[in-house]
C-alpha positions as CSV (number, residue, x, y, z in Angstrom):
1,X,251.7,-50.9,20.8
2,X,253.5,-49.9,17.7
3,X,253.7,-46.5,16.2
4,X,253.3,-46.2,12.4
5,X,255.9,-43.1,11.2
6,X,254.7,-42.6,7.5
7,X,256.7,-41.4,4.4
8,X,256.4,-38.3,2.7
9,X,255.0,-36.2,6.4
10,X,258.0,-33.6,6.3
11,X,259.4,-35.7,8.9
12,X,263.2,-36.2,9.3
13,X,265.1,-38.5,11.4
14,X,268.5,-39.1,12.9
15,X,269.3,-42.4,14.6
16,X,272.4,-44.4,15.1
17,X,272.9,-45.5,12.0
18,X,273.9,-42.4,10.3
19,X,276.3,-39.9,11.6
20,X,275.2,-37.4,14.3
21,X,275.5,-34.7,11.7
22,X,273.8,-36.0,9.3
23,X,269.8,-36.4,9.0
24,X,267.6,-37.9,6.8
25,X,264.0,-37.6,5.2
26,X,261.6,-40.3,6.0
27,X,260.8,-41.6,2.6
28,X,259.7,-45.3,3.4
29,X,256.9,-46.0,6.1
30,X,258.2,-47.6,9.5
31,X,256.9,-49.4,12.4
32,X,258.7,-48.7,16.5
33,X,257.5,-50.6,19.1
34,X,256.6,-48.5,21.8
35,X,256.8,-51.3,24.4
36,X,260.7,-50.9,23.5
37,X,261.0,-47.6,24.1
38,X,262.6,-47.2,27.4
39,X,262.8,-43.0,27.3
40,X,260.9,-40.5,25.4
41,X,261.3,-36.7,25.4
42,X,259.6,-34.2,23.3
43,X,261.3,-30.6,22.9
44,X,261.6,-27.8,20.6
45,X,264.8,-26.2,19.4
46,X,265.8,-23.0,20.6
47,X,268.3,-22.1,17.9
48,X,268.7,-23.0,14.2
49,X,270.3,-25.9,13.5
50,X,272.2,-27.1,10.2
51,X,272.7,-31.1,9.4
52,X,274.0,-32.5,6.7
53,X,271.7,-35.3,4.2
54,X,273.0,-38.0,2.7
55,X,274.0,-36.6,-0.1
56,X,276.5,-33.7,1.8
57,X,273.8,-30.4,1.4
58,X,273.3,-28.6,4.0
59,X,269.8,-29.1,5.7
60,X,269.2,-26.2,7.9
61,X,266.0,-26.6,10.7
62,X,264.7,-23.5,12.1
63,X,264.3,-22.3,15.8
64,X,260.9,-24.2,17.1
65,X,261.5,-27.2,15.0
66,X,259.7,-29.9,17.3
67,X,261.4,-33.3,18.3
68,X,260.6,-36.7,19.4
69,X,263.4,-38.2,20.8
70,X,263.3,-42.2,21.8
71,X,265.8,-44.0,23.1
72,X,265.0,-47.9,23.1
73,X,265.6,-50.5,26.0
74,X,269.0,-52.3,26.3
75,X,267.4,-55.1,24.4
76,X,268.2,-52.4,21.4
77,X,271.7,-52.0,22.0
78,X,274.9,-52.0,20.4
79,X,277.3,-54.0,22.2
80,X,281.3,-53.0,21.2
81,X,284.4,-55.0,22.5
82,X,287.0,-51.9,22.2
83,X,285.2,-48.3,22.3
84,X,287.4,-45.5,22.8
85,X,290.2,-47.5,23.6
86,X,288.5,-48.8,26.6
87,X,288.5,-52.8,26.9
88,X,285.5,-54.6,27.9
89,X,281.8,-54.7,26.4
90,X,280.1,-51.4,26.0
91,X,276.7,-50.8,25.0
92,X,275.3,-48.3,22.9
93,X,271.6,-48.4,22.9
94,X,270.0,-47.3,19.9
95,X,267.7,-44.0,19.3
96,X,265.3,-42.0,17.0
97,X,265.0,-38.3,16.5
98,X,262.4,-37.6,14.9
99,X,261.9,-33.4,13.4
100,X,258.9,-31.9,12.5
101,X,259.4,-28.4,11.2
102,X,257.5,-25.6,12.9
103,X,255.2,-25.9,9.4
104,X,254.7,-29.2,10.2
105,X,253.7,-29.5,13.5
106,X,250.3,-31.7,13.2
107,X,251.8,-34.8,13.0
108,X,253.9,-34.2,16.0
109,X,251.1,-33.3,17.7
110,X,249.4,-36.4,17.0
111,X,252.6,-38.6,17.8
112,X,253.1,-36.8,21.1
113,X,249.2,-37.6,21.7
114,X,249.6,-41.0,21.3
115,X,252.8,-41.4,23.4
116,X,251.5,-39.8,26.3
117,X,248.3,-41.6,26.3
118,X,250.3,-44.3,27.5
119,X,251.9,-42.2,30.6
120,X,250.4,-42.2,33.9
121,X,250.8,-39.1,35.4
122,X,250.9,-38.8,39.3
């Protein structure tokens, strides 16, 4: 099952391809594959929190800002030969973050819905 993220929602994401400090607006429509989603957790922040966009502003998100955090299967990794100055093959598998401001928080709710519709609970 894929999961459609569309532009212009408020949303933000980080993922590995940017810096950890920096986050970014989703401003083109995206597809993940939730069959290659190997964790998912959903949390709120509990302080305010200050990234950085592309273009060096400051972003601030406020206390309560929801996330969506998915980190993909090994098939999604990054595989490095020398990584902290340890030799050998290490593999860095790949995530989203996805924020939705405490304004925004419908389509979180309806993202979160449609993940855990696929979650047995026991």
């Amino acid at each position: 099952m894929f999961i459609k993220i569309k532009k212009n929602q408020g949303i933000y994401m980080q993922h590995n391809g940017v810096d950890k400090r920096h986050i970014v607006p989703v401003t083109s429509n995206f597809l993940i594959n939730l069959d290659q989603v190997a964790e998912a957790s959903f949390y709120t922040l509990k302080e305010t929190k200050k990234q950085i966009d592309l273009e060096g502003h400051t972003l601030e998100l406020p206390m309560h800002t929801a996330v969506v955090h998915l980190q993909m299967s090994y098939l999604y990794a990054l595989y490095t030969e020398d990584k902290n100055g340890r030799k050998g093959r290490m593999a860095e598998r790949q995530y989203y973050k996805l924020f939705f401001r405490p304004e925004n928080v419908e389509p979180y709710q309806e993202l979160r819905s449609v993940i855990e519709s696929q979650v047995a609970n026991l």
